[in-house]
N, C-alpha and C positions, 0 to 999 in steps of 0.2 A: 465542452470543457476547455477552458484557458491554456495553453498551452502545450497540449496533447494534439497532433497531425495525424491525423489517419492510422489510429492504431488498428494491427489486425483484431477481429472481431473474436478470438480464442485468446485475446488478452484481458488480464486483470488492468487496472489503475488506485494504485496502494498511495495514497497521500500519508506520510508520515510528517508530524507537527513536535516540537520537541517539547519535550514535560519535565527536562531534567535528570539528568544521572545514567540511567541505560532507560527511562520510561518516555512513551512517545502517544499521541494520540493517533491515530488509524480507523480509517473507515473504507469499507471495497467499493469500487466500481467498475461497471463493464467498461469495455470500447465506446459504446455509446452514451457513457457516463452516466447510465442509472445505478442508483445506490444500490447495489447487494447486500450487505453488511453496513449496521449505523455506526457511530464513532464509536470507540472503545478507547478505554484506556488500556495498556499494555505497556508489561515489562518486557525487554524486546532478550529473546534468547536467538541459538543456531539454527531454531527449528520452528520458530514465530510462525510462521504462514503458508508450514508444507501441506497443513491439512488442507488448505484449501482447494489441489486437484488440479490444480493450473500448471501450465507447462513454462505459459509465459507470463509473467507480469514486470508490470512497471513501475517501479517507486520514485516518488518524487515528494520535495516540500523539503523544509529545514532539518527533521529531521534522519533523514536518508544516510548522515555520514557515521550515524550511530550501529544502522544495520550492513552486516558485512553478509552478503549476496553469495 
């Protein structure tokens, strides 16, 4: 994956893409950048992607400055 260094392997890779307003487009992948989860749309809330069980993940893409971490 483009621009991701040796992430640890207990990390997510959260691409956020913007759609407008608080909605963003998202799709998960490992460390190894196989998709877990396909794109989705989402309205992005404080609690967008705690189900997901991860301790660590990494958001990246345009847009990341809509979700506050």
């Amino acid at each position: 994956m483009l621009g991701v260094h040796h992430p640890e392997h207990s990390t997510l890779i959260i691409p956020l893409i913007d759609a407008r307003r608080m909605d963003v487009y998202a799709a998960v992948f490992d460390a190894r950048g196989q998709m877990m989860a396909p794109i989705t749309f989402q309205t992005l809330s404080d609690d967008s992607f705690n189900d997901l069980g991860y301790k660590k993940i990494a958001f990246c893409g345009n847009g990341l400055t809509k979700y506050k971490v």
